[in-house]
C-alpha positions in Angstrom: 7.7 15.0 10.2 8.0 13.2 6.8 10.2 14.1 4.6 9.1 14.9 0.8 10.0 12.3 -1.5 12.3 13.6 -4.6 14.6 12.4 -7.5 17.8 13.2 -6.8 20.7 11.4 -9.5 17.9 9.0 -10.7 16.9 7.9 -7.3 14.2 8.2 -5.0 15.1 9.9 -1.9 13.1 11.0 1.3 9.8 9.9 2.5 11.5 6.6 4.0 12.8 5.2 0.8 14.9 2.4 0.3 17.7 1.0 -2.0 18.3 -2.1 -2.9 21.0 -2.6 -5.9 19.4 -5.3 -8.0 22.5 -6.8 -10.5 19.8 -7.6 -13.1 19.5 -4.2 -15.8 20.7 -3.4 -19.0 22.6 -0.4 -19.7 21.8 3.3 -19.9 18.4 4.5 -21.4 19.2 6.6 -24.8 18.6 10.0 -24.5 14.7 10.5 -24.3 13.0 7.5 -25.1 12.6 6.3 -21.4 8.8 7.7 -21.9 6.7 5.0 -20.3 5.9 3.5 -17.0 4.9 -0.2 -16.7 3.2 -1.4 -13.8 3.3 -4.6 -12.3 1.8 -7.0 -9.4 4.4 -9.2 -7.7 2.2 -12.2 -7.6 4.7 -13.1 -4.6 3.8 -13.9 -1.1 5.7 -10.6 0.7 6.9 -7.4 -0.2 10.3 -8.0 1.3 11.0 -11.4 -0.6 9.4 -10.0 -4.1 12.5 -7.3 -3.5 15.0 -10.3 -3.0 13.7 -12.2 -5.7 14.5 -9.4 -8.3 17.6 -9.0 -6.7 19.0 -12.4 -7.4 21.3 -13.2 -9.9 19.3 -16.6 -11.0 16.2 -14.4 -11.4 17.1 -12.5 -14.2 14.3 -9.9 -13.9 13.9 -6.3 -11.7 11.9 -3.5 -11.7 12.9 0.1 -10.8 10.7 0.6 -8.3 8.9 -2.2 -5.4 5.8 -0.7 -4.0 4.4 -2.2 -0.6 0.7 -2.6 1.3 1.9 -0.4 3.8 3.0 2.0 1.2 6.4 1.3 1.8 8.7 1.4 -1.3 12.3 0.7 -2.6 14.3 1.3 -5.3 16.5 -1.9 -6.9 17.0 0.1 -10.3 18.3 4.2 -11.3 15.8 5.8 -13.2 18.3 6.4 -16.3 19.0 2.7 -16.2 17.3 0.0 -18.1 15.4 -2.7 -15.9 14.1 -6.4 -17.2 10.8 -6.0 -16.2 8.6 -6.1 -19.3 10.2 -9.2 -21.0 8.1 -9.7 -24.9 6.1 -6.9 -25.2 4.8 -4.2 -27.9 2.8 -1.1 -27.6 2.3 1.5 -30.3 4.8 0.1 -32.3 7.5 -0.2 -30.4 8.6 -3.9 -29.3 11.0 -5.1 -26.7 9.5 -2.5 -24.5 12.8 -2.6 -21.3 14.6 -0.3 -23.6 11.7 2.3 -23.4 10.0 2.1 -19.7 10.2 2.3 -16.5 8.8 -0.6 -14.1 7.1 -0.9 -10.9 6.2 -3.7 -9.0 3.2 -3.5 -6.6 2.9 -5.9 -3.6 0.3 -8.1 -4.5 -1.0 -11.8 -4.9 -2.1 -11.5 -8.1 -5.2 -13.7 -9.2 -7.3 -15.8 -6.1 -9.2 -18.9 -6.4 -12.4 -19.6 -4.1 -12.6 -22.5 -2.6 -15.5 -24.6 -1.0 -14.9 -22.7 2.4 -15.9 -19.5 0.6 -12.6 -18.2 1.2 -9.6 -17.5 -1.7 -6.6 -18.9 -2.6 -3.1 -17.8 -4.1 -1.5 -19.9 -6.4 1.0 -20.4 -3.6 -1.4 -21.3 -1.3 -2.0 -18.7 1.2 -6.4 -18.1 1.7 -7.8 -14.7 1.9 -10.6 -13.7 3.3 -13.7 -11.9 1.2 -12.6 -8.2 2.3 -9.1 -8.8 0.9 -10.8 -9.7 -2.5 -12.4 -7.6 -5.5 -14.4 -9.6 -8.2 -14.0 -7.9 -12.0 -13.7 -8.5 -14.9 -10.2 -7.8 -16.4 -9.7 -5.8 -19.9 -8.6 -8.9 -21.8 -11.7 -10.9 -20.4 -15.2 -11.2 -20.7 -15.5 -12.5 -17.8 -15.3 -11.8 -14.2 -12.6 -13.5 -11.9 -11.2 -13.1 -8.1 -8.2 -10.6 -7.6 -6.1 -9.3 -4.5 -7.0 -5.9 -3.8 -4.5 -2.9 -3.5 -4.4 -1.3 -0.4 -5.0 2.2 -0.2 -1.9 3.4 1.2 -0.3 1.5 -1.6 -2.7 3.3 -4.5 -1.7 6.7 -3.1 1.6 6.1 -3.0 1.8 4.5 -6.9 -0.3 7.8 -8.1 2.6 9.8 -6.1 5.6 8.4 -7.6 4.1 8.1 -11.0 3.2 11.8 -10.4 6.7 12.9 -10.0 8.6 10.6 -12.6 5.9 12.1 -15.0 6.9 15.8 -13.9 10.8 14.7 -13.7 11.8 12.9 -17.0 8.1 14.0 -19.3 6.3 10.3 -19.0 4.0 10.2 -21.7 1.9 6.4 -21.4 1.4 4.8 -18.1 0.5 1.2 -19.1 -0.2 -1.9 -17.2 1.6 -5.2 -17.9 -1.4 -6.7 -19.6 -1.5 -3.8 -22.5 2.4 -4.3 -23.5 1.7 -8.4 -23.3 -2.0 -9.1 -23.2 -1.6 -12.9 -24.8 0.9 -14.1 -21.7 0.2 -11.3 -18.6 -2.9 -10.1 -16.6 -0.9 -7.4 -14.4 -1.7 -5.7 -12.4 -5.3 -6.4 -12.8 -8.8 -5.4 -12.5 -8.3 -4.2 -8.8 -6.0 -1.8 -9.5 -7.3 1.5 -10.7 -5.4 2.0 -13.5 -7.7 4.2 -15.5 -8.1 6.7 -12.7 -3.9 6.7 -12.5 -3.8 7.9 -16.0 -7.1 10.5 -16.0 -5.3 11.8 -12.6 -1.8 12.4 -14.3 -3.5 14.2 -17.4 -5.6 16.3 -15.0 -2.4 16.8 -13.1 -0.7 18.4 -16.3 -3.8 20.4 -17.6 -3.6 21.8 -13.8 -1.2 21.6 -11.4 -3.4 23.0 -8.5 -5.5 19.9 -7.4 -7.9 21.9 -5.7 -9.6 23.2 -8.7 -10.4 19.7 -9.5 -13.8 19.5 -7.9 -16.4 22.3 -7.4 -17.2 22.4 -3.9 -21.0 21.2 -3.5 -20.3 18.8 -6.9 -21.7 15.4 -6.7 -19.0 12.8 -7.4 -19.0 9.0 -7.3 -16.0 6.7 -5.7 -14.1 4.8 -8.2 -12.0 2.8 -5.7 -12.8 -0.7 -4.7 -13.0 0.2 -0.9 -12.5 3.8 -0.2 -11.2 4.6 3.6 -13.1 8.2 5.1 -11.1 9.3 7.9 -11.7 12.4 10.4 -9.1 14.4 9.0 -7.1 15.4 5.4 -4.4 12.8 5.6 -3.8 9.0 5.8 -3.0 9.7 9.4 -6.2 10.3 10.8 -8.4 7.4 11.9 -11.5 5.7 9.8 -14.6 7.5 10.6 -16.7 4.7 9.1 -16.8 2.0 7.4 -15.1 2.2 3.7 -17.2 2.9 1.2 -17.5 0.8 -2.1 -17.1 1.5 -5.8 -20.1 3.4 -7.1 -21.4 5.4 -4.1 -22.6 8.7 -4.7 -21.2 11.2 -2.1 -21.1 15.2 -2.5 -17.7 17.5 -1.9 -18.5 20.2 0.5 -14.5 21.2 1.4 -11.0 20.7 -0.4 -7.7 20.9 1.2 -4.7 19.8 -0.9 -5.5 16.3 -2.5 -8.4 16.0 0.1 -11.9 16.0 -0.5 -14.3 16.3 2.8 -17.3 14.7 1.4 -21.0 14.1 3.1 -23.1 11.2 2.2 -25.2 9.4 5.5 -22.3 11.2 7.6 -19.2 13.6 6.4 -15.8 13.0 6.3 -11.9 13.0 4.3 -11.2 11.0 1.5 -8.1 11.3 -1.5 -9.7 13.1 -4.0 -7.9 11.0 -6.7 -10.7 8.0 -5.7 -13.9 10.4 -6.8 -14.7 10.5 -10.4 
C-alpha cells in the first residue's frame, strides 16, 4: 500500500520520496514571503542526471523539488530554504524572485525540432516520435512550435504536491518560468497545463471536497493533451482505450475521490483535474 505523501520539517516524506542535498541555496526564507511556486522543465536528457546536475557545485542552480515521467520525485532543497532556481526575474512587483518562491523542476525536453524524417529533435539530440510531441502555441508567442509532452503520471503528481505546499505554507501564485522571465525562458511550456494547475488549486480552496466539482450527468470537455481512461478510479488500473485528445466532449456519469467515470463512444475513469 502507498504511503501518503506529507511535509514533515520542510520535507517531503512518504509516497516513495527521495532526498538529495543539493549544496546550491541561499539561506532561510523570511518569515512569510515564501508565497509562490515556480515551475520549471529540465530541458535535460533524464530525470536522474537533471537531479545531479543541480546538485553540483559548478552548476550553481537547484530547485526544491525534481518531478519525474514516471511520477517519481525528489527533494534537493527544504521548503523554508531558499533555492536558485528563478535566476532574473519579476512578477507583480517583486524582482529577484529566489527570495520569494518555491521551484520545481519537471522531467522534460523542453522545445523539439522536426526534422525531414518527420520525427523531433532535442537540442541535445535525442528524436521523438509524433505521440511524445504536442504542437502549441506558447503564451509569449504567436506562433505555434513543437514541445515534449508531460506525462500523465507526472501532471498528477505536480497538481499533488502543489496541492499540499498550497495547504501547508498558504501559496498564493503558481507561476511558470516564462511569466517571472518571459524575454529569456519558455518554461515549462505550452504542453503543460498550467492554467488547469491554477483553476484546480482555487477550486481546491473554494471546496475542499472534490467531488462536488462536477454534477454527475454534466457535459465536460478534456483539457489535457492526451488523456489516459482506465477501467478503474486510479493510475493503477489498465487503459481501456485509447487516450483521448484535448477538446473531446465526454459526459460524467460517476465520481469517486478525484475520479470522474465518464462515457463518450465507451465509458471509463479518468482524473477529474483533466475535464474542464
Amino acid at each position: 500500500m502507498t504511503t501518503k505523501t506529507i511535509i514533515k520539517e520542510h520535507r517531503l516524506s512518504g509516497g516513495g520520496v527521495k532526498y538529495k542535498a543539493s549544496p546550491n541555496h541561499g539561506g532561510i526564507f523570511a518569515a512569510g514571503v515564501a508565497d509562490t511556486i515556480v515551475l520549471h522543465y529540465t530541458g535535460g536528457s533524464s530525470f536522474d542526471s537533471s537531479v545531479e546536475h543541480l546538485c553540483s557545485e559548478k552548476t550553481k542552480a537547484s530547485a526544491h523539488l525534481v518531478i519525474g515521467r514516471e511520477g517519481q520525485v525528489t527533494q534537493l532543497v527544504p521548503f523554508d530554504t531558499i533555492a536558485w532556481h528563478a535566476g532574473a526575474s519579476q512578477w507583480k512587483g517583486r524582482s529577484g524572485m529566489n527570495q520569494y518562491s518555491i521551484g520545481i523542476e519537471l522531467d522534460n525536453a523542453g522545445e523539439l525540432t522536426k526534422n525531414q524524417a518527420g520525427m523531433y529533435s532535442s537540442w541535445f539530440n535525442r528524436t521523438y516520435a509524433p505521440e511524445e510531441v504536442f504542437r502549441g502555441t506558447h503564451r509569449n508567442r504567436t506562433h505555434p512550435s513543437f514541445w515534449h509532452i508531460y506525462t500523465e503520471q507526472q501532471i498528477e503528481k505536480t497538481f499533488a504536491i502543489c496541492d499540499l505546499l498550497c495547504d501547508t505554507y498558504g501559496i498564493s501564485e503558481i507561476v511558470g518560468h516564462e511569466e517571472i522571465s518571459p524575454k529569456h525562458k519558455v518554461d515549462p511550456g505550452p504542453a503543460f497545463p498550467l492554467d488547469k494547475l491554477r483553476q484546480c488549486v482555487e477550486a481546491d480552496r473554494a471546496d475542499n471536497s472534490a467531488d462536488n466539482i462536477f454534477e454527475l450527468g454534466a457535459d465536460r470537455v478534456v483539457t489535457a493533451t492526451k488523456l489516459n481512461v482506465r477501467s478503474g478510479p486510479s493510475i493503477n488500473f489498465e487503459a481501456v482505450s485509447a487516450p483521448l485528445l484535448t477538446g473531446r466532449k465526454v459526459k460524467v456519469i460517476e465520481r469517486h475521490e478525484e475520479w470522474s467515470k465518464i462515457e463518450f463512444t465507451q465509458t471509463g475513469w479518468v482524473n477529474s483535474r483533466f475535464l474542464r
